[in-house]
C-alpha positions as a Markdown table, in Angstrom:
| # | Residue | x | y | z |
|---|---|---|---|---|
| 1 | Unk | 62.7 | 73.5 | 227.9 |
| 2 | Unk | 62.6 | 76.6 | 225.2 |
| 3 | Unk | 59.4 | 76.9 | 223.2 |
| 4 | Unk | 61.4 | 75.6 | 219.8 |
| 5 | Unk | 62.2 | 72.3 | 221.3 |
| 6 | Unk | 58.8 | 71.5 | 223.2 |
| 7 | Unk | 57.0 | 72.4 | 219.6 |
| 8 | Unk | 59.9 | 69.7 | 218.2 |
| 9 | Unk | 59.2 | 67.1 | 220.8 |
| 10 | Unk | 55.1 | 67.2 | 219.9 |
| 11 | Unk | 55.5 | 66.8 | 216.4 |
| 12 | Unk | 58.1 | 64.0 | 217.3 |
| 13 | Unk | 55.2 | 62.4 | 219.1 |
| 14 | Unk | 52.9 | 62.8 | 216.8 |
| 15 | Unk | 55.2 | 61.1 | 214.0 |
| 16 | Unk | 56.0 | 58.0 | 215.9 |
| 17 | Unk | 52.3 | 56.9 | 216.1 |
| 18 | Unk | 52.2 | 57.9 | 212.6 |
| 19 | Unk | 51.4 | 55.7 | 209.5 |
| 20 | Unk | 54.7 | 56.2 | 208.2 |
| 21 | Unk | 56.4 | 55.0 | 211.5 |
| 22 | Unk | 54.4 | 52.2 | 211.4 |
| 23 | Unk | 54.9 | 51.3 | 207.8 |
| 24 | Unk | 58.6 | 51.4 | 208.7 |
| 25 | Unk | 58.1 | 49.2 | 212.1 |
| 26 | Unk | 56.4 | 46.7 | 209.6 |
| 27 | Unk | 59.4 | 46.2 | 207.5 |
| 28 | Unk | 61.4 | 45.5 | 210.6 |
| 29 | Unk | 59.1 | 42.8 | 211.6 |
| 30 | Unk | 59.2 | 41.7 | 208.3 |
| 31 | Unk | 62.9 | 40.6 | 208.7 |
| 32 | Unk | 62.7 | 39.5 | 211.8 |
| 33 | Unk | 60.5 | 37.1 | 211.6 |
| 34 | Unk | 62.5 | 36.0 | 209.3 |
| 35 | Unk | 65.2 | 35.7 | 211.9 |
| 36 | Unk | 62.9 | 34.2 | 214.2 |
| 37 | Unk | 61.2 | 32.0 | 212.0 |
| 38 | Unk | 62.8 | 30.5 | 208.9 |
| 39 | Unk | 66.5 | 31.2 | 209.7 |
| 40 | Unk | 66.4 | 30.5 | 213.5 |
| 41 | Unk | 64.7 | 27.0 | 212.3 |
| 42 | Unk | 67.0 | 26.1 | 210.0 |
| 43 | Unk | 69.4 | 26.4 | 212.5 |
| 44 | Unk | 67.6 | 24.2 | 214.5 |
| 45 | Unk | 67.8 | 21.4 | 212.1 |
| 46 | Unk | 71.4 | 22.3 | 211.4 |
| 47 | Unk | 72.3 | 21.6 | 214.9 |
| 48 | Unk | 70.0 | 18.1 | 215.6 |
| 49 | Unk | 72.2 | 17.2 | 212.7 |
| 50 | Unk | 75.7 | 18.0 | 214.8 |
| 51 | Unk | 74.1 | 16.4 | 218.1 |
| 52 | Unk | 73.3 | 13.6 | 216.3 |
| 53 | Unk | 76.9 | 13.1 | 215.8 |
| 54 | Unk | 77.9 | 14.0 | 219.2 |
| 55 | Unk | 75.6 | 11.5 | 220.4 |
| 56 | Unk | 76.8 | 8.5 | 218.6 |
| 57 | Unk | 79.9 | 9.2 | 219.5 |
| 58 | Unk | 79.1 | 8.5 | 223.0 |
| 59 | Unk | 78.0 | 4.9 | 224.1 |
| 60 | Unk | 77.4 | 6.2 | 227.5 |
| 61 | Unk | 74.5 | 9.0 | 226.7 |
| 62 | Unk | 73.0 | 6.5 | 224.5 |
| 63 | Unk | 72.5 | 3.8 | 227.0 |
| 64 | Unk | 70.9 | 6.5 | 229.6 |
| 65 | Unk | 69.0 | 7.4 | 227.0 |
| 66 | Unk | 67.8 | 3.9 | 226.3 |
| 67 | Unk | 66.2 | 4.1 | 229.9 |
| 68 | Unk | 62.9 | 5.4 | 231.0 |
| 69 | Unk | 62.9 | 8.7 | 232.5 |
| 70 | Unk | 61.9 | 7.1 | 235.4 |
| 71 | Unk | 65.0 | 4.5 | 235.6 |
| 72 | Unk | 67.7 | 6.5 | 235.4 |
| 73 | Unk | 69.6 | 7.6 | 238.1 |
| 74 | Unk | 70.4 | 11.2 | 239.5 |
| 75 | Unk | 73.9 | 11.2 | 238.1 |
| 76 | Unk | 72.9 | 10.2 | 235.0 |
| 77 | Unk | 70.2 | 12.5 | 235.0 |
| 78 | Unk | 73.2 | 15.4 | 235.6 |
| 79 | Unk | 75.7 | 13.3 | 233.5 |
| 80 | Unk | 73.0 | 13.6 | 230.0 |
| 81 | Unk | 72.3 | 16.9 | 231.1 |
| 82 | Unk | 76.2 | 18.3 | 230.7 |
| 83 | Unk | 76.5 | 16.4 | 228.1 |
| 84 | Unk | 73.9 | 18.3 | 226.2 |
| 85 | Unk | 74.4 | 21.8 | 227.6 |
| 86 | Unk | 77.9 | 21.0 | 226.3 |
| 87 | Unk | 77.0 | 20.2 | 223.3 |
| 88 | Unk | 75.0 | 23.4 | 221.9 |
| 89 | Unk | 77.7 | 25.1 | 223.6 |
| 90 | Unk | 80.5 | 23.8 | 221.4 |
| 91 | Unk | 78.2 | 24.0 | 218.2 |
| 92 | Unk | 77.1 | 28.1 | 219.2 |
| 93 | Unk | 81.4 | 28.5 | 219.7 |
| 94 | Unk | 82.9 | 26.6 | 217.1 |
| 95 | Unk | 80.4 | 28.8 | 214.8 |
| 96 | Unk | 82.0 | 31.9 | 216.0 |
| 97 | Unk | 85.3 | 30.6 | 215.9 |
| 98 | Unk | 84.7 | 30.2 | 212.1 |
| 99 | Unk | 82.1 | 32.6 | 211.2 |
| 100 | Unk | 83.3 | 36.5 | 210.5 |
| 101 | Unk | 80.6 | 39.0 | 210.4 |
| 102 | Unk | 80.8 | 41.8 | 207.3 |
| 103 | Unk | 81.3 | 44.2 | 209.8 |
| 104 | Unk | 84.9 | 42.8 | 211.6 |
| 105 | Unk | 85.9 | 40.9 | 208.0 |
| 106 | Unk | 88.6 | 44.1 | 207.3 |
| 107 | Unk | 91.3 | 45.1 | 209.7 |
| 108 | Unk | 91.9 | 48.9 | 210.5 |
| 109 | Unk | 94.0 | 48.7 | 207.6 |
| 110 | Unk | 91.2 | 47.6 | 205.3 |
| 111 | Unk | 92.7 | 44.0 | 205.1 |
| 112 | Unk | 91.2 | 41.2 | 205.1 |
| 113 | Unk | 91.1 | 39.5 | 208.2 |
| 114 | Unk | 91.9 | 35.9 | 208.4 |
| 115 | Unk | 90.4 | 35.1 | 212.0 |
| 116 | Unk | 87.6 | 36.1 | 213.8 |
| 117 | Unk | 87.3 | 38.2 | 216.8 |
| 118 | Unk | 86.1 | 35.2 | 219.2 |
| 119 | Unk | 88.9 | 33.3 | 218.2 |
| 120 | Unk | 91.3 | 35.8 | 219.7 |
| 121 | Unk | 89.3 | 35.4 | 222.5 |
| 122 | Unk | 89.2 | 31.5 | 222.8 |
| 123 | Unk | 91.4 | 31.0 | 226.0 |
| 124 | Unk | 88.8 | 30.6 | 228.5 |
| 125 | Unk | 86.7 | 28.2 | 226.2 |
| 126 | Unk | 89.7 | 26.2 | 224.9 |
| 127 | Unk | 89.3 | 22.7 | 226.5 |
| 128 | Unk | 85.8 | 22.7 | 225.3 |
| 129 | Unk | 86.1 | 23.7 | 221.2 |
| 130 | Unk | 90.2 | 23.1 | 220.2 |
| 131 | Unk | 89.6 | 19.0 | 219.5 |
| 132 | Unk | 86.5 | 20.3 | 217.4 |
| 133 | Unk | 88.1 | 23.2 | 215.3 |
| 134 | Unk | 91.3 | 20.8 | 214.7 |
| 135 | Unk | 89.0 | 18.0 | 213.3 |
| 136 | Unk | 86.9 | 20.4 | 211.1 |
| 137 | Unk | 90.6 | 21.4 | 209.4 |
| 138 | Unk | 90.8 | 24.7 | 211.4 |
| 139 | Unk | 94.6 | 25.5 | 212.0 |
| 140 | Unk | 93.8 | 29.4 | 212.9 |
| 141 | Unk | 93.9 | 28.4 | 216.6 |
| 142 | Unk | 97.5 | 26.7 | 216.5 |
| 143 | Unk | 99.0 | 29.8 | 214.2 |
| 144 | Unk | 98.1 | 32.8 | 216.3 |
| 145 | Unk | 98.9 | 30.8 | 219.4 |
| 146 | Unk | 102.5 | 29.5 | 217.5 |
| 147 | Unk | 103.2 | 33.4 | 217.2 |
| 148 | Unk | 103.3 | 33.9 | 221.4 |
| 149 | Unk | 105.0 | 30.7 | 221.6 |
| 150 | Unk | 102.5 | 29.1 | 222.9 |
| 151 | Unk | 101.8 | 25.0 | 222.3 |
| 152 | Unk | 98.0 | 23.0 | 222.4 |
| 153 | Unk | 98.5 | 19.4 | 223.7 |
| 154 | Unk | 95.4 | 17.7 | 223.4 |
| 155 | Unk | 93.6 | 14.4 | 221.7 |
| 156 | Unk | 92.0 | 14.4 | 218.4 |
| 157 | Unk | 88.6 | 13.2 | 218.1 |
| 158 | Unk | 89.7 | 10.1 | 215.9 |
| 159 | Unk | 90.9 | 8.9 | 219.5 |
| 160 | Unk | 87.9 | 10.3 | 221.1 |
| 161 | Unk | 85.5 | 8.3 | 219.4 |
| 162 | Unk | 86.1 | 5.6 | 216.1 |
| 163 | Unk | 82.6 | 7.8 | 215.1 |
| 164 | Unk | 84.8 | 10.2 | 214.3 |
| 165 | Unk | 87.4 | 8.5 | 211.9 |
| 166 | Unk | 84.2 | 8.4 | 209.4 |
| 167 | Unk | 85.0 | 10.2 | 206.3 |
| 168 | Unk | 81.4 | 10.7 | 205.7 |
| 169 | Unk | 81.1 | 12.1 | 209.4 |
| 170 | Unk | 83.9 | 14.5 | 209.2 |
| 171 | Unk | 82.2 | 16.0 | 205.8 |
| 172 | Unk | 79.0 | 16.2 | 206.8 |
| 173 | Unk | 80.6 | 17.9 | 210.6 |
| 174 | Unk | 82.2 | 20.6 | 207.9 |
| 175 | Unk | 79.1 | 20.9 | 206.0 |
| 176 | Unk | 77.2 | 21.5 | 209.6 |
| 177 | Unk | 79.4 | 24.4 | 210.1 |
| 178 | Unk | 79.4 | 25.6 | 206.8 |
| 179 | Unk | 75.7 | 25.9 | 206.8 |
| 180 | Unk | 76.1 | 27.8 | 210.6 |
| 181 | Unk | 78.0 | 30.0 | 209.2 |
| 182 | Unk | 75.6 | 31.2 | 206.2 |
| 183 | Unk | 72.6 | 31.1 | 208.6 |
| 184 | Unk | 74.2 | 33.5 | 210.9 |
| 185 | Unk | 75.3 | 35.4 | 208.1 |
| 186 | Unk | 71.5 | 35.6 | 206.6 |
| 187 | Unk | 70.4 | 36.8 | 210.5 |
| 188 | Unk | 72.9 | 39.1 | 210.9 |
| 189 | Unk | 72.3 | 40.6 | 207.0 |
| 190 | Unk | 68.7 | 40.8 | 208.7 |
| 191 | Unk | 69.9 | 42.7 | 211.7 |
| 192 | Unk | 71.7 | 45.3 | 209.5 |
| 193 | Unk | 68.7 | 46.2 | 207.0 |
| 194 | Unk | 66.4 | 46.6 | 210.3 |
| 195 | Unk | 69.3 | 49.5 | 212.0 |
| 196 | Unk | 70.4 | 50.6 | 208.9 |
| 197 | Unk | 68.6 | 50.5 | 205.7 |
| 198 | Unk | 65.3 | 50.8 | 207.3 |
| 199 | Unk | 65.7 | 52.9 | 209.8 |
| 200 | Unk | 67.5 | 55.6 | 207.8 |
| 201 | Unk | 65.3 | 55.3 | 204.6 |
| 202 | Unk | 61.5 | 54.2 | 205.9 |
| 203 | Unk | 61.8 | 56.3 | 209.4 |
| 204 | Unk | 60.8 | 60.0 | 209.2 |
| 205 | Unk | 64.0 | 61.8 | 209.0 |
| 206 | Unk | 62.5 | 64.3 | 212.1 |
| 207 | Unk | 62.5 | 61.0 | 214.4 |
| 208 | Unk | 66.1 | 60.1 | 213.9 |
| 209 | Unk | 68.6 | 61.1 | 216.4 |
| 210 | Unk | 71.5 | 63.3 | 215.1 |
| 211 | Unk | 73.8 | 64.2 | 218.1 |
| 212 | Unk | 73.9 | 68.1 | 216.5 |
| 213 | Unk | 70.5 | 68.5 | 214.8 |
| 214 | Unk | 68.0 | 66.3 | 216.4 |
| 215 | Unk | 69.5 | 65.1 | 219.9 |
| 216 | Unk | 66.1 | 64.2 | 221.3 |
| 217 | Unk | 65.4 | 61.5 | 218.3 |
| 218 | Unk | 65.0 | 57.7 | 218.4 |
| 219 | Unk | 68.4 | 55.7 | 217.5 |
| 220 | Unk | 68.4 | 52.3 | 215.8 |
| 221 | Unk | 69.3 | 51.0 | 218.4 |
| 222 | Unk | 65.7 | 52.3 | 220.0 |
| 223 | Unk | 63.9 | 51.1 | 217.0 |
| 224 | Unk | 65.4 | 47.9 | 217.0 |
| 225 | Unk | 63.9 | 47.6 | 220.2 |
| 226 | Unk | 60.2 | 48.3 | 219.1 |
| 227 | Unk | 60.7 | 46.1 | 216.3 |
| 228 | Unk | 61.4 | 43.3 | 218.2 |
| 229 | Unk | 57.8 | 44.0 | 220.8 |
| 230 | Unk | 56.3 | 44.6 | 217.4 |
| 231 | Unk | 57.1 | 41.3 | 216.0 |
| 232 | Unk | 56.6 | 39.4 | 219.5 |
| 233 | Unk | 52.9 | 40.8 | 219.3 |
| 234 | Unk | 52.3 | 39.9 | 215.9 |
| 235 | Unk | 53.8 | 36.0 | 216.8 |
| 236 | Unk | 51.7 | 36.3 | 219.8 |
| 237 | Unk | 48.8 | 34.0 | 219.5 |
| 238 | Unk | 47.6 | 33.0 | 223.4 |
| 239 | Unk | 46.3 | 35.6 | 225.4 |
| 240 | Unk | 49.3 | 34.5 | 228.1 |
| 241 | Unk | 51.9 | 35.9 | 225.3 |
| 242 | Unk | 50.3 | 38.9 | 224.8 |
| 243 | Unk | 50.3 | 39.5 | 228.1 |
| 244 | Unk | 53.9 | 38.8 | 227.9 |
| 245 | Unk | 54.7 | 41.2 | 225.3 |
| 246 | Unk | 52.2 | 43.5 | 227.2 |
| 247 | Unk | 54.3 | 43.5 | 229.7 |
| 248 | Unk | 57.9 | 43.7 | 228.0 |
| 249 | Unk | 56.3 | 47.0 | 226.2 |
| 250 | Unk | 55.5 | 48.6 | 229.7 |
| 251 | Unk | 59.1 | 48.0 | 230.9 |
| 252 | Unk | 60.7 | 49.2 | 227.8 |
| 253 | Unk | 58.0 | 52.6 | 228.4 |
| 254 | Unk | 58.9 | 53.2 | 232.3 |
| 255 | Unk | 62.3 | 52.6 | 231.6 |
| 256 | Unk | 61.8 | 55.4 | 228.9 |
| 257 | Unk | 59.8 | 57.7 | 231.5 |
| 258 | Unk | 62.6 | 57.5 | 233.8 |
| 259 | Unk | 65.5 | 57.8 | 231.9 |
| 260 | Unk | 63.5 | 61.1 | 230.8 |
| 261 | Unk | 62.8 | 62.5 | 234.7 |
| 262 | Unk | 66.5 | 61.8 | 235.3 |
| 263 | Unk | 67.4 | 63.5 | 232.0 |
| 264 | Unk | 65.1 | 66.4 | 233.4 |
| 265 | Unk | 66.7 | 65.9 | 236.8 |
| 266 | Unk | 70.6 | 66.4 | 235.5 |
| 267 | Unk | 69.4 | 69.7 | 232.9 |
| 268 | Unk | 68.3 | 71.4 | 236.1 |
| 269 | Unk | 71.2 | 70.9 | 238.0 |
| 270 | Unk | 73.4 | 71.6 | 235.1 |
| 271 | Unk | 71.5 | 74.8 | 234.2 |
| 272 | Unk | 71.8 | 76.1 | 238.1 |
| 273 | Unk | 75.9 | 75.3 | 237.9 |
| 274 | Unk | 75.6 | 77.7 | 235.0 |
| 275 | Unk | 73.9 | 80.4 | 236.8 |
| 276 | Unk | 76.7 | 80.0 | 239.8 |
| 277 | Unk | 79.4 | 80.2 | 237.6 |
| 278 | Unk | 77.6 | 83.5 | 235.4 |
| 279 | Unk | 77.0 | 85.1 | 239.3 |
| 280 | Unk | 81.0 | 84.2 | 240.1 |
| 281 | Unk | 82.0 | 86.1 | 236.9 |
| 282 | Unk | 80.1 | 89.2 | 238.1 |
């Protein structure tokens, strides 16, 4: 490594234990513990809401649940435990059916789009979300589908359930999504001002990876990383979870070391096919 580069690499280590690194690893945490705390709870209480629903639409999850642990039997055990793995799973996919980031909400022709990019992707997950998004008034599934000539035959969830023929239920199940959608909106708004806004205006400028000027820099990706350890430490309160996050940080730091011997590895090979080809030329 020449001289110029070893001198950049100190002062690159020096920086990232520096005040001003740290100052700018604070505001990360700051927003996401936000994530973590406020928004991820709201979510939370968004989604007992939709189980709630699910559940009363379902006489035979109640009655299991009825029973003491101890009295129910190992299907129903299995039967209550589908049922509720199912359930957060349609409420996390109906959300991204619905929801479209900032990021994917204009085309390549700077249009805006009218689906999101899960839905284009809904195929596989179909049986388990199409009664849903037709009940919450979502038609997006049936139109691009319509265009390859392609029909959904399935029963609504008015015949499902009679739960589900209650006007108040089907506002308050498009209210539950609503809400989703603006809590994942918030989280992802979070996200963004940690690998952007942060990164590029509270990170020294010397630590920032630029694939022509400074190719042996952090990306945001990398402080997005540390932010997250940072945060886990400061939410830590048992010794057990710092241990945890102990232990997460000296991953992340031998995964570091050895992408950096390999990196080391590859130069010297790539320098000695250099020197073959400059002996070839003589």
């Amino acid at each position: 490594m020449a001289n110029n580069d070893s001198a950049l690499v100190a002062e690159q280590k020096k920086l990232i234990c520096s005040d001003d690194f740290e100052r700018a690893l604070s505001s990360g945490s700051e927003r996401n513990i936000e994530i973590d705390g406020t928004l991820k709870s709201s979510n939370r209480s968004n989604y007992e809401i939709f189980y709630d629903i699910m559940l009363r639409s379902r006489n035979d999850i109640q009655s299991i649940l009825d029973k003491k642990k101890k009295d129910r039997t190992p299907a129903e055990n299995e039967l209550l435990a589908a049922f509720k793995k199912n359930t957060s799973s349609q409420y996390k996919q109906v959300k991204e059916m619905i929801f479209i980031d900032e990021e994917d909400s204009l085309d390549d022709d700077g249009v805006s789009v009218k689906i999101s990019k899960k839905l284009s992707q809904l195929v596989s997950r179909l049986s388990n979300v199409a009664a849903m998004l037709k009940y919450l008034g979502h038609s997006e599934l049936e139109t691009e589908l319509d265009k390859l000539g392609v029909k959904l035959s399935y029963r609504k969830l008015e015949d499902v359930s009679d739960v589900f023929s209650n006007d108040a239920i089907h506002t308050t199940l498009n209210e539950v999504f609503e809400s989703a959608c603006n809590i994942q909106k918030q989280i992802n708004d979070k996200k963004r001002e940690i690998k952007e806004t942060i990164f590029e205006f509270e990170v020294p400028k010397m630590l920032q990876y630029d694939k022509e000027t400074n190719p042996s820099g952090i990306k945001s990706t990398d402080f997005a990383k540390l932010v997250q350890i940072q945060t886990k430490k400061l939410k830590a309160q048992s010794d057990e979870a710092k241990d945890k996050v102990d232990m997460q940080a000296t991953a992340e730091a031998e995964n570091k070391h050895c992408d950096s011997i390999r990196s080391e590895i590859l130069r010297e090979k790539y320098m000695s096919l250099m020197e073959e080809e400059s002996d070839d030329g003589q």
